[in-house]
C-alpha positions as CSV (number, residue, x, y, z in Angstrom):
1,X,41.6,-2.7,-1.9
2,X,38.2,-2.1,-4.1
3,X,35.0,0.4,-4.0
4,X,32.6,-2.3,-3.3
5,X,31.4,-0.4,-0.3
6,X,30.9,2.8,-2.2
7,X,29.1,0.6,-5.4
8,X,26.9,-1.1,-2.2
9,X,25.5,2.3,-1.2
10,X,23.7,1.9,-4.1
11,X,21.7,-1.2,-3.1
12,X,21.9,-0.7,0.6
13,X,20.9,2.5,2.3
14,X,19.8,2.8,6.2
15,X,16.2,3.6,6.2
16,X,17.1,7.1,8.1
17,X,18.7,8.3,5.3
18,X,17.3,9.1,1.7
19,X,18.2,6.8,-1.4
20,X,21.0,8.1,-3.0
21,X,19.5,9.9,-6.5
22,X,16.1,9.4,-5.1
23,X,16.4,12.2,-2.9
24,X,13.6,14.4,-4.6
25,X,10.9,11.4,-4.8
26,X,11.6,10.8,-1.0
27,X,10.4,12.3,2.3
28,X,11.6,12.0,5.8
29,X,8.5,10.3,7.8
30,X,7.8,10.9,11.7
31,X,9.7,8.3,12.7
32,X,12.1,9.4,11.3
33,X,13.1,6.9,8.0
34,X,13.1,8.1,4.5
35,X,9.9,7.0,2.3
36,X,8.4,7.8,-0.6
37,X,6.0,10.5,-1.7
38,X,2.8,9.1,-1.7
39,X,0.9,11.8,-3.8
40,X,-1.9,14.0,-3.7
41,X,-4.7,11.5,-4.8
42,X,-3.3,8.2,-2.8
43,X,-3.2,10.8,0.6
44,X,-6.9,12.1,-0.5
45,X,-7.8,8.6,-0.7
46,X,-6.1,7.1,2.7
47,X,-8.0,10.8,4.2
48,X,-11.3,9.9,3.2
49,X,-11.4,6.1,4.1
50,X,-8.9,6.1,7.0
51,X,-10.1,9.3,8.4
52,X,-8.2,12.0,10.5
53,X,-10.1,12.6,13.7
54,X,-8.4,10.0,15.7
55,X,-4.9,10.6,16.9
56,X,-2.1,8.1,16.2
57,X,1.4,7.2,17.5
58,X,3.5,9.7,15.4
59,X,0.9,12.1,15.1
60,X,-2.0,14.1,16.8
61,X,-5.7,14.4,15.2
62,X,-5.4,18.1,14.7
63,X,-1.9,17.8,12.9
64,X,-3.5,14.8,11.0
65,X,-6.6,17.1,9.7
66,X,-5.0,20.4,8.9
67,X,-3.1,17.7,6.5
68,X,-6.2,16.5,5.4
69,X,-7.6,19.8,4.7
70,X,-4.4,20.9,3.0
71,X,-4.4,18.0,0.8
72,X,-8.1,18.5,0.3
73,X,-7.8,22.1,-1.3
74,X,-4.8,21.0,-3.6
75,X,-6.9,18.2,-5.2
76,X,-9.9,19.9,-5.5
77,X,-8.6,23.0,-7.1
78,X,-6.4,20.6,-9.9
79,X,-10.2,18.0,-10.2
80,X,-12.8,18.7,-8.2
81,X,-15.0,16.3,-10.5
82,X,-12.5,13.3,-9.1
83,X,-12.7,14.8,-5.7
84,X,-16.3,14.3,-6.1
85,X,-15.5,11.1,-7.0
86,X,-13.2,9.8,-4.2
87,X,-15.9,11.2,-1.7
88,X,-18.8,9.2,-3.1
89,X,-16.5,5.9,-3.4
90,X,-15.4,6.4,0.1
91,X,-19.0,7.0,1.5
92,X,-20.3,4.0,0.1
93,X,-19.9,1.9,2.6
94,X,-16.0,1.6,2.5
95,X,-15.0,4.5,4.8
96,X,-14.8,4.0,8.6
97,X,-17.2,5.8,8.7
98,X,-18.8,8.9,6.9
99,X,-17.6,11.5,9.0
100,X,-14.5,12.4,6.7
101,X,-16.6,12.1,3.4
102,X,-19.2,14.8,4.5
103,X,-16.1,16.6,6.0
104,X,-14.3,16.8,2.4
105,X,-18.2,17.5,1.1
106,X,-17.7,21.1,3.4
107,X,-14.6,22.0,1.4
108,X,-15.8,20.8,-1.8
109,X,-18.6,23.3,-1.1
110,X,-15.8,25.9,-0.7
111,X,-13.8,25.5,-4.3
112,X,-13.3,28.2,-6.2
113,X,-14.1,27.0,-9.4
114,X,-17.8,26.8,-10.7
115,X,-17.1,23.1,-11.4
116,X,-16.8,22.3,-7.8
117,X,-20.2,23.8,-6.6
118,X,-21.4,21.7,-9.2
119,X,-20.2,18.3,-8.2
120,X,-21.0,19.4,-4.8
121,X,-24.6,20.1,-5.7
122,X,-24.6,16.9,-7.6
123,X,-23.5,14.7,-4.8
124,X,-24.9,15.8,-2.1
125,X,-27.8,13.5,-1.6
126,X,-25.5,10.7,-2.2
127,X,-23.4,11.6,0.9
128,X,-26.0,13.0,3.3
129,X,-28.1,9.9,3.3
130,X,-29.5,10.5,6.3
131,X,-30.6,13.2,9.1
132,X,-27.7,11.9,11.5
133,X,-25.8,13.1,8.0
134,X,-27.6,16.1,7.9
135,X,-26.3,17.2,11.3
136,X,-23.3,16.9,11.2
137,X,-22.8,18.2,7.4
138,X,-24.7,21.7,9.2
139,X,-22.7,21.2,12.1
140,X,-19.1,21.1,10.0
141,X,-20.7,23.4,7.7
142,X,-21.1,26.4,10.4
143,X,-17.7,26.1,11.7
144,X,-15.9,26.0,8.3
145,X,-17.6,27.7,6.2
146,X,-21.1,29.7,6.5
147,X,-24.8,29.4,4.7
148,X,-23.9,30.4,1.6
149,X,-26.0,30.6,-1.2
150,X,-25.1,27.0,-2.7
151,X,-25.6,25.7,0.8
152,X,-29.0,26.8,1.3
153,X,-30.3,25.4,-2.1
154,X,-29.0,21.7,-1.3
155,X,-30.5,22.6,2.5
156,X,-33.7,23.1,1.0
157,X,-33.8,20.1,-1.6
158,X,-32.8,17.9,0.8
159,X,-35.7,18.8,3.7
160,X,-38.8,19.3,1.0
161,X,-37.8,16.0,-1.2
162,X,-40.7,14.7,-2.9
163,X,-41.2,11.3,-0.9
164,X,-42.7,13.2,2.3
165,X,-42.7,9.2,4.3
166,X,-39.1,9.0,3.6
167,X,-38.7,12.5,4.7
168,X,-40.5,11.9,7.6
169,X,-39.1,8.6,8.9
170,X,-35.6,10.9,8.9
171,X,-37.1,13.3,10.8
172,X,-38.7,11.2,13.4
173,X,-35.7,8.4,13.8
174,X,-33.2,11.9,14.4
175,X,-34.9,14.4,16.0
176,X,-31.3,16.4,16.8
177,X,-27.7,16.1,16.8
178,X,-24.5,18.1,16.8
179,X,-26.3,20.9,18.2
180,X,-29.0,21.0,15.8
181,X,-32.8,20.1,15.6
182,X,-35.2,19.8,12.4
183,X,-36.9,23.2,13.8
184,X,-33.7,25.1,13.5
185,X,-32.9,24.0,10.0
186,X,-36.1,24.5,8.8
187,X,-35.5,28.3,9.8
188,X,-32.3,28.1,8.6
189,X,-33.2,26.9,4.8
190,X,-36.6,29.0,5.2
191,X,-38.6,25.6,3.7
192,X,-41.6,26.1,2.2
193,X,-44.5,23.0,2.2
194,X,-45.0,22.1,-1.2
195,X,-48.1,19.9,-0.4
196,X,-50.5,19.7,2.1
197,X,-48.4,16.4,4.2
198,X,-45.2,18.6,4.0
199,X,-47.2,21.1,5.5
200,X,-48.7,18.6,8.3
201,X,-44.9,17.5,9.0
202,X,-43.3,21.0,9.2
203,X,-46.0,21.8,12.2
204,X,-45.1,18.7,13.7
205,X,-41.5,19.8,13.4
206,X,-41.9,23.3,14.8
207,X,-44.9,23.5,16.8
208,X,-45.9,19.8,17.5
209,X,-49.4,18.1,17.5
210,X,-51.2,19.8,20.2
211,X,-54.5,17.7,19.8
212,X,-53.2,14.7,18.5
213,X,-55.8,14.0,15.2
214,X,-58.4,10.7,15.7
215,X,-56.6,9.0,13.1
216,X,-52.9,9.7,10.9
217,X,-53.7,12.3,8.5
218,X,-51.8,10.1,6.1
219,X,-49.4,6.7,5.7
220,X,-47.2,9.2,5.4
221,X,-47.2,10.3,8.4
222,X,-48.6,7.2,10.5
223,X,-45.0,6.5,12.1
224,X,-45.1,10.0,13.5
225,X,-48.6,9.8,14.8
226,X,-47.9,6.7,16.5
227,X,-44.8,8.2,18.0
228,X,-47.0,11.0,19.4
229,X,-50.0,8.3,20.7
230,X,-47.0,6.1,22.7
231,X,-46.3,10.0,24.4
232,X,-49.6,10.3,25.6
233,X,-50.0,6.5,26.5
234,X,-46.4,5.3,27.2
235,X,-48.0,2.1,28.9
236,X,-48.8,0.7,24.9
237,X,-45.5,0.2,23.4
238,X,-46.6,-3.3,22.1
239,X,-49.8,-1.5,20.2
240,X,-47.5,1.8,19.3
241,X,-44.6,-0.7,18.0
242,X,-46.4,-3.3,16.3
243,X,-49.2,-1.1,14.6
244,X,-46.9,2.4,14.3
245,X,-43.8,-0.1,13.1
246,X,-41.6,2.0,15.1
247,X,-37.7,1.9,15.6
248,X,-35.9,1.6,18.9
249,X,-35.0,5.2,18.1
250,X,-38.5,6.3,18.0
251,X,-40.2,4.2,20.5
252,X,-37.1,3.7,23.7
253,X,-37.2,7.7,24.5
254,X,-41.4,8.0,25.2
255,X,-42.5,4.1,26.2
256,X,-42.3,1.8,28.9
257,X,-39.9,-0.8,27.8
258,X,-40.1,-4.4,28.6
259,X,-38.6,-8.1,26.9
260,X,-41.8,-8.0,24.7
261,X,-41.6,-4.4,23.7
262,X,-37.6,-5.4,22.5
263,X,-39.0,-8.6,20.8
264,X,-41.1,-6.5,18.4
265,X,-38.5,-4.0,17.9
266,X,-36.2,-7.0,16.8
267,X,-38.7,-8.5,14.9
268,X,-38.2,-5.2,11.9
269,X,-34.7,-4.2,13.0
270,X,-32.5,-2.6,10.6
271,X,-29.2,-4.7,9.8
272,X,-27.2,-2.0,11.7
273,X,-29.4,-1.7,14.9
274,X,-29.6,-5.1,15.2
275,X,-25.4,-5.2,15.3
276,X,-25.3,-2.1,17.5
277,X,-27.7,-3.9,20.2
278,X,-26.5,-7.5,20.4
279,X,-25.3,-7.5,24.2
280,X,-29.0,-5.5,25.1
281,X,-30.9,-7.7,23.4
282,X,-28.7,-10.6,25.0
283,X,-28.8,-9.0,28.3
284,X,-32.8,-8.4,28.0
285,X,-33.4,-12.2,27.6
286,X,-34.6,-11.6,23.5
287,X,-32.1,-13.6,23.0
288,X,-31.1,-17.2,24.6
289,X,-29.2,-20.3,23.7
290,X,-32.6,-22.4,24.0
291,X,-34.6,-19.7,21.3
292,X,-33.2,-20.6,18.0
293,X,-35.8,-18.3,16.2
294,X,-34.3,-15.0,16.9
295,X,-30.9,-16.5,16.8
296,X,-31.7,-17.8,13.2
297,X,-32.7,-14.6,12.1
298,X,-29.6,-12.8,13.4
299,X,-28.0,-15.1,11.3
300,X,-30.1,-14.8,8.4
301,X,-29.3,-11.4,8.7
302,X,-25.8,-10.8,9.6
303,X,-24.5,-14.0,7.1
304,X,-25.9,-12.3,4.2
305,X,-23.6,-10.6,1.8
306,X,-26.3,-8.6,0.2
307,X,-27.7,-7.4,3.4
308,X,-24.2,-6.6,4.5
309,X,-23.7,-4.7,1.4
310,X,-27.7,-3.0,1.2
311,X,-26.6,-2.3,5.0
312,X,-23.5,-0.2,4.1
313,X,-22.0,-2.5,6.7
314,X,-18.1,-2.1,7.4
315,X,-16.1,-5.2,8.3
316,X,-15.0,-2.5,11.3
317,X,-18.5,-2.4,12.6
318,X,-18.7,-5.8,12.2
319,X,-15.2,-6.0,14.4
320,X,-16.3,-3.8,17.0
321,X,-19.4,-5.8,17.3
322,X,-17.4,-8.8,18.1
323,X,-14.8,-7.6,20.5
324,X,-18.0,-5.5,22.4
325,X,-20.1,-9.2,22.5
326,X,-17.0,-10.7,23.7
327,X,-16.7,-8.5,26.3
328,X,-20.1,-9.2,27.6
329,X,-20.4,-5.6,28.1
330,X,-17.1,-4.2,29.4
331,X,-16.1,-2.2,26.3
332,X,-18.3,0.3,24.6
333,X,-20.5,2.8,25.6
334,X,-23.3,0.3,27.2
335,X,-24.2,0.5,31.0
336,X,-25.6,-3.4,30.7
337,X,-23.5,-7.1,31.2
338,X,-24.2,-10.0,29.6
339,X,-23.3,-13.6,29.3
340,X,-22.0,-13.6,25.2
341,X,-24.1,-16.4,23.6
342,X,-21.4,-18.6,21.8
343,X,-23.6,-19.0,18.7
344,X,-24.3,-15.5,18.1
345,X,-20.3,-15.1,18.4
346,X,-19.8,-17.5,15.7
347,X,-22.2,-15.4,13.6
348,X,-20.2,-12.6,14.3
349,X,-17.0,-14.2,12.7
350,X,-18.4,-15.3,9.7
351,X,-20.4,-11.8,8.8
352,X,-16.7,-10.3,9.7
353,X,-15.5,-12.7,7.1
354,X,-18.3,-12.1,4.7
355,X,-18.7,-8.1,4.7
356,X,-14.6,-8.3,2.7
357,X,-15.2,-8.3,-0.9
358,X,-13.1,-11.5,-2.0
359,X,-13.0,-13.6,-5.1
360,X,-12.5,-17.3,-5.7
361,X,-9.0,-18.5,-4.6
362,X,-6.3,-17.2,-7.8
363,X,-4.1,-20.4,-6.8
364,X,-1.4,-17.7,-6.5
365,X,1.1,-17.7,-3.4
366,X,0.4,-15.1,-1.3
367,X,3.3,-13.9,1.5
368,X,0.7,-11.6,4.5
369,X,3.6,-9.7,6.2
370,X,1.8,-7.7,9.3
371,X,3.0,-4.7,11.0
372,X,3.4,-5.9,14.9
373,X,5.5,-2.8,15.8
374,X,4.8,-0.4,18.7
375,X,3.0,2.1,16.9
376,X,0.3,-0.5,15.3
377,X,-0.6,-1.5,18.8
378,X,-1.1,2.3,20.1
379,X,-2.9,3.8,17.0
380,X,-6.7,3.0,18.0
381,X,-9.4,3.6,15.4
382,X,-12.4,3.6,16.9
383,X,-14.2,4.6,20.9
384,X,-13.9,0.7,21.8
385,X,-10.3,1.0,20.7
386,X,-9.3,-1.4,17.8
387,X,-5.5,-0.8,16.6
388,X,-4.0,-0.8,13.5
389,X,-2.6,-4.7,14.7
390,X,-6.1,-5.7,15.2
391,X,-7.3,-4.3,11.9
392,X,-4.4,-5.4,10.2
393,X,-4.7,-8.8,11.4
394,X,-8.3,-9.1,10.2
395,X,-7.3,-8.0,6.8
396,X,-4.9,-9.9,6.0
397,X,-6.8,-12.8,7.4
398,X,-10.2,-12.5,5.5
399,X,-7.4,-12.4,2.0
400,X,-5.6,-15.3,3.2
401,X,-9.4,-17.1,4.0
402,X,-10.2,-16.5,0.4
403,X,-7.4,-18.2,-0.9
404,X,-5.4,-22.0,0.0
405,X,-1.6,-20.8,-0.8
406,X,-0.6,-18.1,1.5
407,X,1.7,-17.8,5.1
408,X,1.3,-15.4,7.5
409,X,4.0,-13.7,9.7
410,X,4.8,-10.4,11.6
411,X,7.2,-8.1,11.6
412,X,9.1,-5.4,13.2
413,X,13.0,-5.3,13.4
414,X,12.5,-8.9,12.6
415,X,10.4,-11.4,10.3
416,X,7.8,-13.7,13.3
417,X,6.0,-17.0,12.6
418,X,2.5,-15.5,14.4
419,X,1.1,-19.1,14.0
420,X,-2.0,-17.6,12.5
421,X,-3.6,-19.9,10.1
422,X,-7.0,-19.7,8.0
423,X,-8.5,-21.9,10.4
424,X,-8.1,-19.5,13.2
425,X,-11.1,-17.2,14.3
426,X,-10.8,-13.3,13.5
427,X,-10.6,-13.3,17.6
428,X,-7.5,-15.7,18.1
429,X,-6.2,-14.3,15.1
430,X,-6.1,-11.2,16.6
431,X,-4.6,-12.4,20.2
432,X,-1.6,-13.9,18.3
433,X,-0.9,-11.1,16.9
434,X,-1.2,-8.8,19.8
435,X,0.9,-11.1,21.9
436,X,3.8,-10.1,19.3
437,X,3.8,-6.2,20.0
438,X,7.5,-5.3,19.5
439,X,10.2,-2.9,18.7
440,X,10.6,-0.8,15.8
441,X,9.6,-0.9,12.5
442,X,11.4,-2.2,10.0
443,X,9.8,-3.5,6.3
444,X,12.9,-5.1,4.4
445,X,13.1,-8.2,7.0
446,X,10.2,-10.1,5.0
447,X,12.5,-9.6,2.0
448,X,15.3,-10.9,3.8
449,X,13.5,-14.1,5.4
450,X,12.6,-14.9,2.0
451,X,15.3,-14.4,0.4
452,X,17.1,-16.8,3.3
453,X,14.7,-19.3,2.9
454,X,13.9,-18.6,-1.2
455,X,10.6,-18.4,-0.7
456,X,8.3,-18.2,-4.1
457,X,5.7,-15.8,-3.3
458,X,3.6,-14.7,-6.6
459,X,2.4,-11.3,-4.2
460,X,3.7,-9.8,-0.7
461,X,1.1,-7.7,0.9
462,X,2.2,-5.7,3.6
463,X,-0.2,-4.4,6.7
464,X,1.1,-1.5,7.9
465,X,1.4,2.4,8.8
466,X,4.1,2.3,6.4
467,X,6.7,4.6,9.3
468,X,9.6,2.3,8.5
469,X,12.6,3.5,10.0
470,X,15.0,0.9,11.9
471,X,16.0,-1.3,8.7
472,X,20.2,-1.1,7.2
473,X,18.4,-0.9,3.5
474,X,15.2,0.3,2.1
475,X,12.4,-2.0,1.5
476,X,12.4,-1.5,-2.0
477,X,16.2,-2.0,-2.2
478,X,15.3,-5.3,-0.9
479,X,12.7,-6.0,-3.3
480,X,15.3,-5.3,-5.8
481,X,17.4,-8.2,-4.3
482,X,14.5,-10.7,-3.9
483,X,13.4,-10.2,-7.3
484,X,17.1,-11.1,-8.4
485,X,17.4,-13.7,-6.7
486,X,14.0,-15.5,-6.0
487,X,10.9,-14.6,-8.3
488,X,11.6,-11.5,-10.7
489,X,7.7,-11.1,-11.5
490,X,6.6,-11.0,-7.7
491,X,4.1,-8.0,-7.2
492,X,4.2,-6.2,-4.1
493,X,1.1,-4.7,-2.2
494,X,1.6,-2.0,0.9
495,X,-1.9,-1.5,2.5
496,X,-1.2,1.8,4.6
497,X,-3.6,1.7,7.5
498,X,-2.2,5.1,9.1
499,X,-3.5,9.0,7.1
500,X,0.3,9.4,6.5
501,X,1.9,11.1,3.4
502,X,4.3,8.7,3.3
503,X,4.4,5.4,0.8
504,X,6.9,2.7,0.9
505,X,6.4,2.0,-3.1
506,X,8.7,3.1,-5.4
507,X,7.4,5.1,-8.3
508,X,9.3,3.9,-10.3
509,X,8.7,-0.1,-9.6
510,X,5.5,-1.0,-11.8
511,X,4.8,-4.3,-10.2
512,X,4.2,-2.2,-6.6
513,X,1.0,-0.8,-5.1
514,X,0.1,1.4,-2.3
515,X,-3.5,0.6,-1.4
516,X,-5.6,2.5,1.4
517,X,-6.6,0.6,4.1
518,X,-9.9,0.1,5.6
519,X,-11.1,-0.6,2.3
520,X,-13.6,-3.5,2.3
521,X,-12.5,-4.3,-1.2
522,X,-8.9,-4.9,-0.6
523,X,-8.8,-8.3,-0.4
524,X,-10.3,-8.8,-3.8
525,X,-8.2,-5.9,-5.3
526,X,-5.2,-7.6,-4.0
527,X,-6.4,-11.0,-5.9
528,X,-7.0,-9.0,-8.8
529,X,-3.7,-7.6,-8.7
530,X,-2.6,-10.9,-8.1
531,X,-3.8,-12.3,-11.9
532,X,-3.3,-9.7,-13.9
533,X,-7.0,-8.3,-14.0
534,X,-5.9,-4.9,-12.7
């Protein structure tokens, strides 16, 4: 007789259950299992570039938000400088989008402290890039909070900037949204004209061009008087297009449309319009397996890191491009079908490749162990509906592209050879992995398999929503074991893909990181991690 099993409590504790000592550092997730805390500024993080407005398996959107708010108001009143921060690191192009940016940008407004109406002045512009922006800031901003004083004054700055083509390009491209047009928030804001072309725009705005002039009154606004010649003679989209270099925005609503009209709309399209309108153009005949020109250009375009990075381009956009081209139009919003042109698909897997932020392989080991559970396959992140699996999948795949050392496996309640190798596509990638949806969730069973097989691994990254709950021990009680028995210096790297509180890193371990997914920059934090840089 011996107290083995009462010292083995100690190394081995069911995940439904807290760790013995740790009680205080640990929280019971939806699922049930005991995790960690993951703290105010890694939750404000995972809020801003996971965002809260799509439901997921263990939790609804409106639960998710009134988190996100919660967290929101803690962090702000203890740093609203650094909350200032976060916002403008996560709406630079590394958020799913920039809806929960100018969300956070509303409560930032809101702070108490003097501090936070400053940083809120001072990044405003940085954050509401764009009218579309502008909409929905006003359109969060009436519901949460009012026009305030300190909202009026960034209102106004923002509608009588100095650069009146700029200003007018926004105001042409998005007329309204959320409820809102350009003529209600100039009455809102009460904008004066500071020169005579802010003048001629703000009658445009709220009373139109009766009598359209004989010529633009300026370059300023020659995109708005072609826009307003193409509504009078909607038969001369060529002219109005080429000569007024209008958008597809501007020109689709007012002119008669045709393969040549779309040809000169391609010819100047923005990085993002262009990915946005791959099947019409497809479907329209612009492009064709026989016309390389346009097809070099898309991939001129779309294979370019800087214009993927100018672009503000997400490797999500770039993913939801792919799986809507695939499709040939059955996903998405589109009413059109096309026949997907195989090169243009191929250009769509190496921009998806290209817009992840990667170094020069580290010759380090790397172990990719992706969450195949249920609740990755349920969670869907965007209207076409990618899962946490899919996205997941691509991550780990674009870090394990980047380097020549590295295995990739699933895992659930157990540890699964996905046969995914760098050589696959993003889109075979992804069908391995979705053919291995299974069980529960259970983190420790990479530990295990490599402990089994004494795998060397110089960094484990995990792909998950971090809701472990069905293992017999805590992941980092297995860590503990690995480290014993296999590699003691092996860093370990959870990239949460879920708005959870929760964090399967313990505090205490120093070679552990919890890193918020969606983050086009993980896979070259992870290699930095991986040498020592960070």
């Amino acid at each position: 007789m011996n107290y083995k099993f009462f010292a083995q409590n100690k190394t081995r504790t069911p995940q439904n259950q807290p760790i013995p000592g740790r009680e205080k550092e640990m929280t019971q997730g939806r699922s049930g299992g005991y995790m960690f805390k993951a703290g105010l500024w890694q939750n404000l993080r995972r809020c801003l570039l996971i965002g809260t407005a799509q439901s997921t398996y263990y939790a609804g959107k409106q639960e998710l938000t009134n988190e996100f708010a919660n967290v929101l108001e803690q962090a702000i009143a203890e740093n609203p400088e650094r909350v200032a921060a976060e916002i403008v690191y996560a709406s630079d192009g590394r958020a799913i989008n920039n809806s929960a940016p100018i969300f956070a940008l509303v409560l930032l407004s809101m702070g108490e402290a003097p501090e936070a109406k400053q940083a809120f002045q001072k990044i405003f512009p940085k954050v509401v890039r764009t009218a579309s922006h502008f909409y929905e800031w006003l359109n969060y901003t009436k519901s949460v909070r009012g026009f305030g004083k300190i909202v009026r004054e960034v209102g106004q700055r923002w509608l009588a900037r100095e650069n009146v083509k700029e200003l007018a390009y926004q105001l042409l491209k998005y007329q309204q949204r959320q409820g809102f047009s350009h003529r209600d928030a100039l009455r809102l804001f009460h904008v004066k004209p500071s020169t005579e072309e802010h003048n001629q725009l703000f009658q445009w705005v709220t009373q139109g061009w009766e009598k359209l002039p004989k010529t633009a009154p300026s370059e300023a606004l020659s995109q708005i008087w072609w826009y307003e010649w193409l509504k009078r003679h909607p038969e001369q989209a060529h002219e109005a297009i080429a000569k007024g270099r209008l958008t597809h925005e501007m020109a689709a609503p007012v002119g008669k449309m045709d393969k040549q009209a779309w040809q000169l709309l391609f010819n100047d399209m923005p990085i993002g319009a262009m990915l946005r309108n791959l099947g019409s153009l497809t479907e329209l005949g612009v492009f064709r397996s026989d016309h390389r020109k346009n097809l070099d250009k898309v991939e001129r375009v779309l294979n370019s890191r800087d214009h993927l990075r100018k672009g503000r381009i997400h490797p999500i956009d770039v993913l939801k491009a792919l799986k809507t081209y695939q499709s040939g139009g059955k996903l998405g919003r589109s009413q059109k079908t096309w026949e997907p042109i195989p090169r243009i698909v191929d250009i769509l897997e190496k921009a998806l490749e290209l817009s992840f932020d990667v170094l020069q392989p580290t010759g380090k080991v790397f172990l990719h162990a992706i969450d195949v559970s249920g609740s990755m396959s349920y969670y869907s992140v965007s209207s076409i509906g990618l899962t946490c699996c899919e996205i997941a999948t691509t991550m780990a795949l674009a870090t394990a592209k980047a380097e020549k050392n590295y295995v990739i496996r699933g895992f659930a309640e157990s540890f699964r050879d996905l046969n995914i190798s760098a050589q696959d596509s993003f889109s075979s990638a992804i069908a391995k992995a979705n053919n291995q949806n299974f069980g529960g969730t259970d983190a420790a069973v990479a530990y295990d398999w490599m402990i089994k097989h004494k795998f060397k691994a110089d960094v484990v990254c995990f792909w998950t929503d971090c809701e472990s709950w069905a293992g017999r021990r805590h992941p980092s009680q297995a860590l503990a074991e690995y480290r014993r028995k296999v590699n003691p210096n092996v860093k370990a790297v959870y990239v949460t893909l879920a708005p959870y509180q929760i964090s399967l890193v313990d505090p205490q371990d120093p070679l552990s990181w919890d890193m918020a997914g969606f983050d086009p920059s993980a896979p070259r934090l992870i290699q930095m991690l991986a040498t020592g840089e960070l």
